[in-house]
VOGU-3710 file (C-alpha; in Angstrom, 3 decimals, decimal comma):
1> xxxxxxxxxx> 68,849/28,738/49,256  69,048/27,626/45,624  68,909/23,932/45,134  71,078/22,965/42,225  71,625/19,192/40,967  74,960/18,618/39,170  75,399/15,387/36,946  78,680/14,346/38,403  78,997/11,778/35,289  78,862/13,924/32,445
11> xxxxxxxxxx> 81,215/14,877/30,216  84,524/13,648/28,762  86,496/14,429/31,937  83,565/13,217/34,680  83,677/13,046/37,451  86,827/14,597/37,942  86,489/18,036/36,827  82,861/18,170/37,875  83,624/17,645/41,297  86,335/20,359/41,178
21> xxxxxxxxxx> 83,994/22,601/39,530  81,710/22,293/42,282  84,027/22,764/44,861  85,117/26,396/43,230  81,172/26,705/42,947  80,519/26,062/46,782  82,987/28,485/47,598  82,091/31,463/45,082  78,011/31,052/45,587  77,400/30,029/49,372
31> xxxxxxxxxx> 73,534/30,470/48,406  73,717/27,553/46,544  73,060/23,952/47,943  74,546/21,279/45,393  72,915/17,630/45,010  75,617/16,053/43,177  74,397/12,940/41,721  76,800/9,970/40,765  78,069/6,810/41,529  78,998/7,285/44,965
41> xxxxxxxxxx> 81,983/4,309/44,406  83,656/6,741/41,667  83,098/9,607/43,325  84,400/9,576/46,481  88,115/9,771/45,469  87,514/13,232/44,817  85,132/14,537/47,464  87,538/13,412/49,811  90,463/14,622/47,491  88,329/17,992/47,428
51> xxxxxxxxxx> 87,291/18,387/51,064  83,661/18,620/50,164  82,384/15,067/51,264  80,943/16,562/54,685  80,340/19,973/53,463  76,934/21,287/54,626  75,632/22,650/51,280  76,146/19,122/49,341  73,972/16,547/49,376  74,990/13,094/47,718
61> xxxxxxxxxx> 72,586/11,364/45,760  73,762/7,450/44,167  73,559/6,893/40,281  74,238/3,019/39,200  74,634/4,052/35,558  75,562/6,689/33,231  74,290/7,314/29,403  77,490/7,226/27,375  78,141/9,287/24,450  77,947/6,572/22,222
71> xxxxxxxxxx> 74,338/5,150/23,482  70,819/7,299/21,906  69,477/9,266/23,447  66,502/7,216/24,928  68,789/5,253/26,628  67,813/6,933/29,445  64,238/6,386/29,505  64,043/3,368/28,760  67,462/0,990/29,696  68,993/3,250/31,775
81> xxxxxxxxxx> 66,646/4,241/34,370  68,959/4,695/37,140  71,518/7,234/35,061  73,026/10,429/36,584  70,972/12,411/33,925  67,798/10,408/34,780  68,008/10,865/38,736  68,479/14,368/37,995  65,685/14,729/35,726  63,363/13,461/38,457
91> xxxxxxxxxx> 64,545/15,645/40,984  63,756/18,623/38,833  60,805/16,629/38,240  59,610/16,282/41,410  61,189/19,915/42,874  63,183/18,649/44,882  66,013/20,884/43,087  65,533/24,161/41,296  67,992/23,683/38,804  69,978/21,025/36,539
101> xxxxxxxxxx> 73,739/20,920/35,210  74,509/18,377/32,841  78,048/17,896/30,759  76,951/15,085/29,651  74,699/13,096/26,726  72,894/16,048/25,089  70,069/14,062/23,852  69,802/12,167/27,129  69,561/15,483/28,873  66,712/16,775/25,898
111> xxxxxxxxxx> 64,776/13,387/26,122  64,766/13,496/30,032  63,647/17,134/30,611  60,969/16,618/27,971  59,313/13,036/29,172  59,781/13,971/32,851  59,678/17,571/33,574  57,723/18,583/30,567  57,506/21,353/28,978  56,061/24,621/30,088
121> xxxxxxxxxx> 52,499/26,251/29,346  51,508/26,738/25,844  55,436/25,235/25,329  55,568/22,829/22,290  59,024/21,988/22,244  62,206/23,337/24,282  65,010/24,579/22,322  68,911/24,483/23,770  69,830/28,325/23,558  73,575/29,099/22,645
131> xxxxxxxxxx> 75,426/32,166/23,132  77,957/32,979/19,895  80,347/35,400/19,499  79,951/38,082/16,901  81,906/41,071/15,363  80,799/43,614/17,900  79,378/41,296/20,879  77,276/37,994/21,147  74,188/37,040/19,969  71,657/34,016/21,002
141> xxxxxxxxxx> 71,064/31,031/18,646  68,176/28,938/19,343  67,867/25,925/18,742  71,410/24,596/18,722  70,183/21,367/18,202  67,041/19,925/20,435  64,785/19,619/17,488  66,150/18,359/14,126  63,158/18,859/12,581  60,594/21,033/13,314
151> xxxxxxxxxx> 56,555/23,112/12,359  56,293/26,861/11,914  54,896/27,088/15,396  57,923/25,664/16,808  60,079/28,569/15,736  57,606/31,079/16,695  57,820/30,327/20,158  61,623/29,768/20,186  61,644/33,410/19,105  59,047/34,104/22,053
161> xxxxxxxxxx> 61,919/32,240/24,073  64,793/33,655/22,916  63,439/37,080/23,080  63,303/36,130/27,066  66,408/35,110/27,370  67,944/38,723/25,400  66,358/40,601/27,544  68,361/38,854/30,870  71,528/38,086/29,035  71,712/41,375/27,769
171> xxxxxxxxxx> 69,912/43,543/29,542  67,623/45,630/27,261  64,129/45,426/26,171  62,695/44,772/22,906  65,846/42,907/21,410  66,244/42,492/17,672  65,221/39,125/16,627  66,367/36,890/12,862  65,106/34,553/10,869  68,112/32,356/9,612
181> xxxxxxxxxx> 67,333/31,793/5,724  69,401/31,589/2,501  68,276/35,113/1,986  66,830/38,544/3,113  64,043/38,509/0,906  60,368/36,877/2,233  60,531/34,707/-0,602  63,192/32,761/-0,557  63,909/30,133/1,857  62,320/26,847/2,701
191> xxxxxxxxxx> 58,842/25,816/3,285  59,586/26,344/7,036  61,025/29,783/6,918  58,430/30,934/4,455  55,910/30,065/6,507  57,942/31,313/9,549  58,369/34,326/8,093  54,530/35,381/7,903  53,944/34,146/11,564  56,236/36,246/12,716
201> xxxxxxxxxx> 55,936/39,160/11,083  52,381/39,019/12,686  53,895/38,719/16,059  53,993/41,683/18,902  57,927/41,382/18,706  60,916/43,133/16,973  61,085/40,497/14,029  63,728/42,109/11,617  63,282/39,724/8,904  65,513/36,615/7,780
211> xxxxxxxxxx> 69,425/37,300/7,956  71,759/35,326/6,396  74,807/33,396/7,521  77,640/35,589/6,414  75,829/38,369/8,186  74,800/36,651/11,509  77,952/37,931/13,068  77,797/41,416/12,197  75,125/41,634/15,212  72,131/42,527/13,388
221> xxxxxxxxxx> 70,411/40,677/15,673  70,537/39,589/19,187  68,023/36,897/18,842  68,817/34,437/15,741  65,961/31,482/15,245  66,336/28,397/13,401  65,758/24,330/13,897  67,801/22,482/15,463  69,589/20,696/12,430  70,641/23,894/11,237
231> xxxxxxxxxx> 71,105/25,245/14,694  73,667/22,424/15,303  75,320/22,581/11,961  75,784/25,776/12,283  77,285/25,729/15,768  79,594/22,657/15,180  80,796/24,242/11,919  81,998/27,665/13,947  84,034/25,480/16,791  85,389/23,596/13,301
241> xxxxxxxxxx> 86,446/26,713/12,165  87,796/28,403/15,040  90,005/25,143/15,740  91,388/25,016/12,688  92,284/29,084/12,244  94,111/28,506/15,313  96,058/25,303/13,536  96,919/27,524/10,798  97,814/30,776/13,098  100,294/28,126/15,279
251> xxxxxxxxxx> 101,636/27,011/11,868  102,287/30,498/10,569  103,811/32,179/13,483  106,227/28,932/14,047  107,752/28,957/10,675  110,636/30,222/11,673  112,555/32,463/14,907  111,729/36,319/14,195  107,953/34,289/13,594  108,377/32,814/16,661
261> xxxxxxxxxx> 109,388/36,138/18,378  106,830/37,844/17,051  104,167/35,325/18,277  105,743/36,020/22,006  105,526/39,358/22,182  101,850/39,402/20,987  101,204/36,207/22,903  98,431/38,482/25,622  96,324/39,645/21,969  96,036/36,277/21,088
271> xxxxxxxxxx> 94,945/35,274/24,952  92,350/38,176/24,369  91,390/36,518/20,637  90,780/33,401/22,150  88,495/34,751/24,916  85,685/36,277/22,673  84,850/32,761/21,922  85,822/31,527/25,328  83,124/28,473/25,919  84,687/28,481/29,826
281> xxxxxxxxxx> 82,851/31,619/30,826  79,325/30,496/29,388  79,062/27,311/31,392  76,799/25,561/29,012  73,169/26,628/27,236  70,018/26,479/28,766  67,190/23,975/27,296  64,797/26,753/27,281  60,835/25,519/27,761  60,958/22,942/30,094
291> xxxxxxxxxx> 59,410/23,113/33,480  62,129/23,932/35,397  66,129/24,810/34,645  68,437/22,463/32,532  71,702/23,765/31,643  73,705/21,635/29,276  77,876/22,046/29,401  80,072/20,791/26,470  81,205/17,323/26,571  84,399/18,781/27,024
301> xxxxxxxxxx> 83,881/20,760/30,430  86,680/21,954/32,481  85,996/23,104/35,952  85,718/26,577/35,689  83,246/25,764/32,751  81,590/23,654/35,774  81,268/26,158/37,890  80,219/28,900/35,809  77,292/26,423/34,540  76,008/26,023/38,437
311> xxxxxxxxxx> 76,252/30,118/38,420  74,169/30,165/35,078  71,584/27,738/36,661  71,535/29,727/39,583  70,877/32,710/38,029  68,173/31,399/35,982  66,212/30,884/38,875  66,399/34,013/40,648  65,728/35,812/37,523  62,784/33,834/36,934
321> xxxxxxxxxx> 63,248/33,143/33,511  60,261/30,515/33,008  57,681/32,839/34,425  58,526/35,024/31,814  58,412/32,933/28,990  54,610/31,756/30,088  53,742/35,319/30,387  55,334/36,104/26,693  53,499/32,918/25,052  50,659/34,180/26,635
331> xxxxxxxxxx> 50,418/38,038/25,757  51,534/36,754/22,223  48,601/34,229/21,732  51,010/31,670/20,902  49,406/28,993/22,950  49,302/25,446/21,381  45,550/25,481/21,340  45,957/28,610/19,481  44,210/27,217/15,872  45,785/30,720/14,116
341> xxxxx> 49,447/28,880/14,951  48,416/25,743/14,543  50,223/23,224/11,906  47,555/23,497/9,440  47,607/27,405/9,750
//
């Protein structure tokens, strides 16, 4: 039996949709035993409205507080000790769960899986790994935003860690992994790239060089490695995008009735648009690097992304994912007491 917690407090629509995700979840994955941790006074509504408050795969654990959007991130270290994320964090912490999904405060959820869980062997920093949609299939980014700013050594092992992940996502060895710069060229670039750049060309992997933004999506790569303030930029600037080609879409097929008609009858392509950068059927990304398995949904959640985050944590653990990792770091020699990766390198 895999022992998932779920943060029933996270996300814009919590605990609603959370607890109807986990119902659908209960149902599809009968391996899975759910500790659903919350404030029991706002949750029982729906457990009862869901006919899951006796089930005998849930176990309920209380949560006084909950780390709101608003609040930093160390609110839940520090004044909010008793938060959904927190509690969850030191179950993971403590193994008494296998797994994490969290909707909720991203930098809560980065803080707490960091201070409490740690991070793995030879593990610096974890990086949140997001799958994006490209021209011909999807590609991982990494980091999407844990580490605003970060050493040369930091991005070498989110490669080592991304390269991990490719290989389950995808299924293939050896997957092709980027540098994002502002160009292909070794030269050019930042101090952190450059320096990037040499440490991983040096590396036992398939580094391919930097790639560019405007070429990112052309699936040159399945691996793409940057920090997390470009990570995030870059990942909040594609949902920008995608939002507003969809405004302007509405707005040009609504000008006027043969428009309108047209838009009908090629209403199932657009479905099929919409669902190559479907967020629903990811779930949320894993926090790669920590000692155990934190998936983080969008603040936005709906239940079906719910559940299919519980499926991703699930499948995390049987795959193994952190055992793999260790082994990479170690064949690689990218172990923090490793002087040849060291900052000073």
């Amino acid at each position: 039996m895999i022992r998932i917690a779920v943060d029933a407090m996270g996300g814009d629509y919590a605990p609603a949709v959370v607890i109807e995700g986990i119902t659908i979840a209960l149902y599809d994955f009968p391996q899975y035993e759910i500790t659903i941790v919350g404030h029991q006074g706002k949750i029982s509504y729906y457990l009862e409205k869901y006919g899951i408050a006796n089930h005998p795969r849930v176990k309920l654990v209380h949560a006084e507080e909950t780390v709101e959007m608003k609040e930093p991130a160390t609110a839940a270290l520090r004044g909010k000790k008793n938060s959904s994320i927190t509690i969850c964090g030191k179950l993971l912490q403590d193994k008494k769960v296998d797994a994490v999904f969290s909707a909720g405060h991203t930098g809560a959820a980065v803080a707490v899986s960091t201070v409490l869980v740690r991070t793995l062997e030879g593990i610096e920093r974890p990086a949140i790994a997001t799958v994006m949609p490209g021209m011909y299939g999807k590609y991982i980014l990494l980091d999407a935003g844990a580490n605003p700013d970060c050493e040369p050594m930091n991005l070498v092992q989110f490669a080592l860690m991304g390269e991990a992940y490719a290989e389950y996502y995808f299924g293939i060895d050896n997957p092709r992994i980027g540098l994002l710069s502002v160009g292909e060229e070794d030269s050019k670039g930042n101090e952190l790239t450059k320096e990037t750049f040499k440490k991983l060309s040096s590396m036992p992997i398939n580094f391919v060089g930097n790639v560019e933004g405007n070429t990112i999506f052309e699936n040159i790569t399945e691996v793409v490695v940057c920090d997390g303030f470009i990570g995030n930029v870059l990942l909040k600037t594609c949902e920008g995008l995608a939002k507003s080609t969809m405004y302007w879409m509405k707005g040009v097929f609504t000008k006027n009735a043969l428009r309108k008609t047209s838009a009908i009858l090629a209403r199932n392509a657009f479905r099929e648009l919409k669902s190559f950068a479907d967020a629903e059927e990811a779930g949320g990304a894993p926090l790669l690097g920590i000692n155990g398995i934190m998936i983080i949904g969008h603040g936005s959640s709906t239940p079906k992304s719910v559940r299919n985050g519980i499926k991703v944590a699930g499948e995390f653990v049987e795959y193994g994912i952190n055992d793999k990792i260790i082994k990479r770091v170690k064949e690689t020699g990218s172990r923090i007491a490793d002087s040849s990766l060291g900052k000073n390198s």
